[in-house]
C-alpha positions as CSV (number, residue, x, y, z in Angstrom):
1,X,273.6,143.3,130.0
2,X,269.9,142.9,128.1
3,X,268.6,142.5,131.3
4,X,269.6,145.7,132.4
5,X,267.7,147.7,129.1
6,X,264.8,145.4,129.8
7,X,264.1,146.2,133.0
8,X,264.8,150.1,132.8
9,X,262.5,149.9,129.7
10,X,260.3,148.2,131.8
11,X,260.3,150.8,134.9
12,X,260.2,153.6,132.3
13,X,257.2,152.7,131.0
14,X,255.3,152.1,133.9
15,X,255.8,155.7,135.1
16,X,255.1,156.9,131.3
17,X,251.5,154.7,131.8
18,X,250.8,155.1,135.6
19,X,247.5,157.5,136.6
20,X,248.9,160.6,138.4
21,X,247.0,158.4,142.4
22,X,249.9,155.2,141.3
23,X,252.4,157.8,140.2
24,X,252.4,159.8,144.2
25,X,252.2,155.9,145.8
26,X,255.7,155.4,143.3
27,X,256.9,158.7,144.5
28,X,256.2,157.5,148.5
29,X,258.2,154.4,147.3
30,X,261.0,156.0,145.8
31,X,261.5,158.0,148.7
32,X,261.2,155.2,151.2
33,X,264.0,153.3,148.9
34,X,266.5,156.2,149.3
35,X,265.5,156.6,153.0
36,X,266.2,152.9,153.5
37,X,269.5,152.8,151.3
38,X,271.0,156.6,153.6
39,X,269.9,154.3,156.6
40,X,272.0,151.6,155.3
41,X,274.8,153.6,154.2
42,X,275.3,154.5,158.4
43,X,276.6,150.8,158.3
44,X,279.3,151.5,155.8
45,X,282.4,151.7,157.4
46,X,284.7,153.3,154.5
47,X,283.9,157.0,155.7
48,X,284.1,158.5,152.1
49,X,281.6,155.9,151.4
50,X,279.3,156.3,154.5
51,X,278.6,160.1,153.6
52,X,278.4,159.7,150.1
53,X,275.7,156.8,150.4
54,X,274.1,158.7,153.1
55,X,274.3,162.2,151.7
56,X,273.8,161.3,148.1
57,X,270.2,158.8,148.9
58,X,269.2,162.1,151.5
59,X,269.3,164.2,148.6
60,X,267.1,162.0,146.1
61,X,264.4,162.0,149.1
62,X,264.9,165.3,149.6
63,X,263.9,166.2,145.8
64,X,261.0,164.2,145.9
65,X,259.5,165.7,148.5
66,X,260.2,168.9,147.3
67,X,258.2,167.8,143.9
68,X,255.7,166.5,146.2
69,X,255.6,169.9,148.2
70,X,255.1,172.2,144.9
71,X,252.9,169.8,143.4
72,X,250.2,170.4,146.1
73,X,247.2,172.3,144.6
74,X,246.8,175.0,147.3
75,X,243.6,176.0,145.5
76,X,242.1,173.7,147.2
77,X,240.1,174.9,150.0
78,X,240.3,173.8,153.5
79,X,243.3,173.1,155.3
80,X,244.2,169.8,154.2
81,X,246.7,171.4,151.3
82,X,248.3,174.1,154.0
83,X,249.1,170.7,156.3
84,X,250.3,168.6,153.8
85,X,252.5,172.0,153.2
86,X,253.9,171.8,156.5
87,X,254.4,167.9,157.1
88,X,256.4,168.2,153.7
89,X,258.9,171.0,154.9
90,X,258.9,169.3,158.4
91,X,260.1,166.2,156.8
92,X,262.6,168.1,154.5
93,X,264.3,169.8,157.9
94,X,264.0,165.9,159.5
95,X,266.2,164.9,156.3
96,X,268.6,167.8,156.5
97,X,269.3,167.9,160.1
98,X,270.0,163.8,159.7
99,X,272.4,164.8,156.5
100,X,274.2,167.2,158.7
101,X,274.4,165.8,161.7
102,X,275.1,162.0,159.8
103,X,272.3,160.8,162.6
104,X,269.7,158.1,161.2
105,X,267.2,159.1,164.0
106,X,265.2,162.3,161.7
107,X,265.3,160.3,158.6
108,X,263.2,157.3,161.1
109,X,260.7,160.7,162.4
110,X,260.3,161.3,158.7
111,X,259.7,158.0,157.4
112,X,256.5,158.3,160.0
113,X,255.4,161.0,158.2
114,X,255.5,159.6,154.7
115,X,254.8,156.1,155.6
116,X,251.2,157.3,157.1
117,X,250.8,159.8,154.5
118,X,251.2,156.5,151.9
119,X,249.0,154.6,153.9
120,X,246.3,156.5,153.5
121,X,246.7,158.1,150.3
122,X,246.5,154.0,149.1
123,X,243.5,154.2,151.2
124,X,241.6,156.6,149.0
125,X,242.8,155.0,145.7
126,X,241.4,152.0,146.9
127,X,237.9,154.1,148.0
128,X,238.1,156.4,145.0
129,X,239.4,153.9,142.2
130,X,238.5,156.6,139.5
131,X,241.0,158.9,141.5
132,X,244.0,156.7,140.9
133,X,243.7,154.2,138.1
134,X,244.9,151.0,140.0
135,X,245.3,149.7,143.2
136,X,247.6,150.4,145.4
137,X,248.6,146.8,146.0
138,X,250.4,147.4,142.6
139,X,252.8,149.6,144.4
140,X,256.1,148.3,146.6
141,X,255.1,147.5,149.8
142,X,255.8,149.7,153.1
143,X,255.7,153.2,151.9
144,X,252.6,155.6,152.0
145,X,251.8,158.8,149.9
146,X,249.3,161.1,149.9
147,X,248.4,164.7,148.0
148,X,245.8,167.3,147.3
């Protein structure tokens, strides 16, 4: 369908154009979607399909935190990089433990974590509009990012 090219046109180039504060608020996003999609996938009640949806979606959060973990600038001094750090590879265990044990409750713990870490990375975008290009009202709403 055109629609389809449109739109991924569309979505590509908003990434190629976003400042790197909107691009960590679309990586919050992305991960909440793929959170919210292996929650849904506990619904499914084909079993092939139920680990699959939940396994595969687990995995795409997975990797973005993982680019969100090694793009932390632990140059930076105080202790705000070494937390982030550790709230990244708690939420990675969070997502594995639910992926292995096919239980929805770590992936809710972890959706804390990067739903307050969005919250207020949007927060400094909005204080430091130089930091981040645009607003974070641009961005999907319910999911929070934030870096060093």
């Amino acid at each position: 369908m055109q629609y389809d090219k449109i739109a991924k046109s569309y979505k590509a180039q908003s990434v190629q154009t976003a400042s790197p504060g909107k691009l960590v608020l679309m990586l919050f996003d992305g991960y909440l979607r793929f959170t919210t999609a292996a929650v849904k996938s506990f619904e499914e009640t084909d079993l092939t399909k139920k680990n699959e949806g939940i396994n595969n979606n687990l995995i795409k959060a997975q990797n973005i935190v993982t680019e969100l973990q090694s793009s932390l600038d632990m140059s930076v001094p105080g202790e705000l990089p070494g937390t982030l750090y550790r709230l990244y590879d708690y939420v990675l265990h969070q997502l594995q433990q639910a992926n292995l044990q096919k239980n929805p409750e770590p992936i809710a713990e972890a959706d804390k974590v990067i739903t307050e870490l969005r919250e207020a990375w949007a927060e400094m975008l909005i204080q430091n509009p130089t930091e981040g290009g645009s607003t974070p009202t641009d961005s999907q709403p319910g999911s929070i990012s934030l870096q060093a």
